[in-house]
C-alpha positions in Angstrom: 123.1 91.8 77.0 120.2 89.7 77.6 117.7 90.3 80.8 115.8 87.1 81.2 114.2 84.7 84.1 116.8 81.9 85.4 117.1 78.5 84.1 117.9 75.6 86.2 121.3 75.7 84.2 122.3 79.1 85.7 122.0 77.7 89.2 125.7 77.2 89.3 126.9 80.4 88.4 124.5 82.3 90.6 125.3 80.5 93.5 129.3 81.6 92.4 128.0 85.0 92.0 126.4 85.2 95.2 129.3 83.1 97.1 132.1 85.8 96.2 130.2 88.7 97.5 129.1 86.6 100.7 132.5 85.8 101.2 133.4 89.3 101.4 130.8 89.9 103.9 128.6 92.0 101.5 125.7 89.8 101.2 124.3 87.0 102.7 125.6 83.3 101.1 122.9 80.9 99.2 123.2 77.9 98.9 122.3 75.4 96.0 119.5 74.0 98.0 117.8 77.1 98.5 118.7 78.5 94.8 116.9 75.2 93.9 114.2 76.1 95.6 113.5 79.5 94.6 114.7 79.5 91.3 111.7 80.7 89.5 112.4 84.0 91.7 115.0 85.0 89.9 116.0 87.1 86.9 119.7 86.7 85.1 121.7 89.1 83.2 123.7 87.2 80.9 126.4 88.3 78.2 127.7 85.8 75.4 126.0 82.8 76.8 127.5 83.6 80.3 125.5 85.1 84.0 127.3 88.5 84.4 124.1 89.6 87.0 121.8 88.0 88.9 118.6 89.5 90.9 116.1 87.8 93.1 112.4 89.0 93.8 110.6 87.0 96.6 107.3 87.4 97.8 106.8 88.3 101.6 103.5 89.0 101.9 100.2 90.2 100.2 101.8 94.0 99.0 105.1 93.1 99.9 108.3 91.4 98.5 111.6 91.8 98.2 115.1 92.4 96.0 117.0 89.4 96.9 121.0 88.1 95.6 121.1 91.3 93.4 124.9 90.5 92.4 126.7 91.5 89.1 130.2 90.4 88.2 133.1 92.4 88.8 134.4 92.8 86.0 130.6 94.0 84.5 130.1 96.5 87.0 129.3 99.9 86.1 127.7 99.0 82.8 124.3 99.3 84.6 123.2 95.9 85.1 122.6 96.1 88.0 120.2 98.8 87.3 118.6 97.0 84.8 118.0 93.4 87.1 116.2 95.7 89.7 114.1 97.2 87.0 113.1 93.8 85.9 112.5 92.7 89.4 110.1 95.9 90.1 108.3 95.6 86.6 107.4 91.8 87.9 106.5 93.1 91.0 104.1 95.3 89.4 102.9 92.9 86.7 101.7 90.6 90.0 100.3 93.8 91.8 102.5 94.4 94.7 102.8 97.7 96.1 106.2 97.3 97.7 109.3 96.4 97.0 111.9 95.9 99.3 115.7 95.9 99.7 117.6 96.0 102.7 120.8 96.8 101.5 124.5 98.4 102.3 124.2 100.1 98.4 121.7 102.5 99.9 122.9 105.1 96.9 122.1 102.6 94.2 118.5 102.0 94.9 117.5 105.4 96.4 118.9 106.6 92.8 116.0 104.0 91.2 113.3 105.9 93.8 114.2 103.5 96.5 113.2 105.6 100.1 114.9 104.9 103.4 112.3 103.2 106.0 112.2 101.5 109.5 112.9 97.9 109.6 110.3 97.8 112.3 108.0 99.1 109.4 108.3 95.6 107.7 107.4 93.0 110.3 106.2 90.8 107.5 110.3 90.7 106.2 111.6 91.0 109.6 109.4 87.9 111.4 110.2 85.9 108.7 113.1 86.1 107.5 115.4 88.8 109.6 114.5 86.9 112.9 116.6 83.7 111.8 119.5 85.7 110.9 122.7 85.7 112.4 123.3 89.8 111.9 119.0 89.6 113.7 120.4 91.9 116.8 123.5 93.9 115.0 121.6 94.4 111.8 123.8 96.9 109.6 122.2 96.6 106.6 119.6 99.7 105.4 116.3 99.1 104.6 114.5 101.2 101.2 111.5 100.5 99.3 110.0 101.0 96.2 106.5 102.1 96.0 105.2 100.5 92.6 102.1 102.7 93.1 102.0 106.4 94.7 100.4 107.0 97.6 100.9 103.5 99.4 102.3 103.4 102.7 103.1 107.1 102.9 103.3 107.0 106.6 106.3 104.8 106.2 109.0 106.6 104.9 111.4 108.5 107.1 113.7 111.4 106.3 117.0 110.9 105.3 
């Protein structure tokens, strides 16, 4: 398995990638516009020349950004590539200097067992004035919110008990 940044020939299969977890309700969709867009925010996992995983790291603000479209195929899951897509996004967070990552999430397990902690959403008015405000789930929000510290000690006042 190869870990690498996205080409603009992997477009198409993230978008599919992203589009059959969104149509199950489990993420939020993409479209090819916005996968476009951001593509140079993205990180693939790919397996005899073909996307099994995909993972998305976007900048919010000066010590913040985010895990975005972290999706792996169905039939790869398990093999931890998953794992493996957040590591990269969290090692390029760290290469750029950002003390936080950020995933708001319904796999709460998965990232608190890569040192993910639980936190208010109201903690991250950077993510939610930006992004959270123009979302349709903005006042039934269900999703979790963690974050990864890439540097201990920052923003210890932020995390919350389980």
């Amino acid at each position: 398995m190869l870990i690498r940044k996205a080409l603009i020939t992997d477009v198409d299969p993230i978008h599919d990638l992203i589009q059959g977890f969104a149509e199950q309700g489990l993420m939020l969709p993409r479209n090819h516009r916005s996968l476009y867009e951001h593509l140079q925010d993205f990180t693939v996992a790919v397996i005899d020349n073909k996307v099994v995983g995909t993972a998305g790291l976007h900048v919010l603000w000066k010590d913040l950004s985010e895990v975005r479209s972290l999706a792996v195929s169905t039939d790869q899951q398990g093999l931890g590539i998953g794992h493996q897509l957040v590591v990269a996004t969290i090692q390029e967070a760290q290469r750029m200097g950002i003390d936080q990552v950020l995933s708001l999430t319904y796999q709460t397990k998965f990232f608190q067992k890569l040192g993910f902690i639980l936190v208010r959403r109201d903690s991250l008015p950077h993510k939610v004035w930006k992004d959270c405000v123009y979302c349709k789930k903005f006042y039934q929000c269900d999703e979790t919110a963690l974050v990864y510290y890439t540097r201990s000690g920052v923003a210890v006042q932020q995390k919350i008990a389980d």
